[in-house]
ZASEVO-116498 format. One record per residue (C-alpha): x, z, y. Coordinates in steps of 0.25 Angstrom, whole numbers, plus 2048, in hexadecimal, padded with zeros to 3 digits. Layout:
BEGIN
XZY;...
This chain:
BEGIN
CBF0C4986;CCA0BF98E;CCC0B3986;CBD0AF98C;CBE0B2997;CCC0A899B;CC309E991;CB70A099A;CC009F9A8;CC70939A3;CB908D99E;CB30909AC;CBF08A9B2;CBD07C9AD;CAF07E9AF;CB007F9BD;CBC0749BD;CAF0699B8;CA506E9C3;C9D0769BA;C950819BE;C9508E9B6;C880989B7;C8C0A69B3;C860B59B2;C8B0C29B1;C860CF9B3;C920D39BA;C990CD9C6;CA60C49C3;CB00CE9C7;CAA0DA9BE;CAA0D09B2;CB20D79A4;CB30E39AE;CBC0EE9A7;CBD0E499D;CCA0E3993;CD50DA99A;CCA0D69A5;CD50D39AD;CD90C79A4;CCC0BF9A6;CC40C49B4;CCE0C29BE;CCF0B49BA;CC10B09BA;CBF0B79C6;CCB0AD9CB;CC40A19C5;CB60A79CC;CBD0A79DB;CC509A9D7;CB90929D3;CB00989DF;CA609E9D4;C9B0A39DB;C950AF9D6;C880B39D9;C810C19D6;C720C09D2;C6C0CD9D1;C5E0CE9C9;C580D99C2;C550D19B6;C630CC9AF;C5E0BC9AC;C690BA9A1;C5F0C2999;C520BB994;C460C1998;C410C498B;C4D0CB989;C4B0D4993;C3C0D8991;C420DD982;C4D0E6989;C480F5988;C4B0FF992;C510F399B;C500F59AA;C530EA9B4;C600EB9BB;C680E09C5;C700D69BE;C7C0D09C5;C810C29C1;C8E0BB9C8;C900AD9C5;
């Protein structure tokens, strides 16, 4: 939704303004975020601005178990096989 995404920039934006650090994950990296997504080009170009702005670092981590998951979760998913994650934050 494009409203919550110009909510979310303007919410990180103050974040940042008071020193606060925001952890985030994604399974895709920034610039693939809402990719082919309806009026994507309303809402990505400007976090990306705000990402290069702020000096956001993002870091990709790649692991063969997704860790947003709980492990029990994962032992109770059939026919699962273990691929590689990516997060950007």
């Amino acid at each position: 939704n494009i409203a919550d995404a110009m909510i979310i920039e303007s919410l990180l934006d103050a974040l940042f303004d008071q020193g606060i650090a925001v952890i985030m994950t994604t399974n895709r990296p920034a610039q693939d975020l809402y990719k082919e997504g309806l009026n994507r080009h309303l809402a990505i170009p400007q976090l990306l601005a705000l990402m290069e702005r702020r000096h956001i670092r993002q870091v990709q981590l790649d692991a063969a178990r997704d860790f947003r998951v709980p492990y029990g979760e994962l032992q109770g998913l059939s026919g699962s096989s273990s691929t590689t994650h990516r997060s950007s934050i």
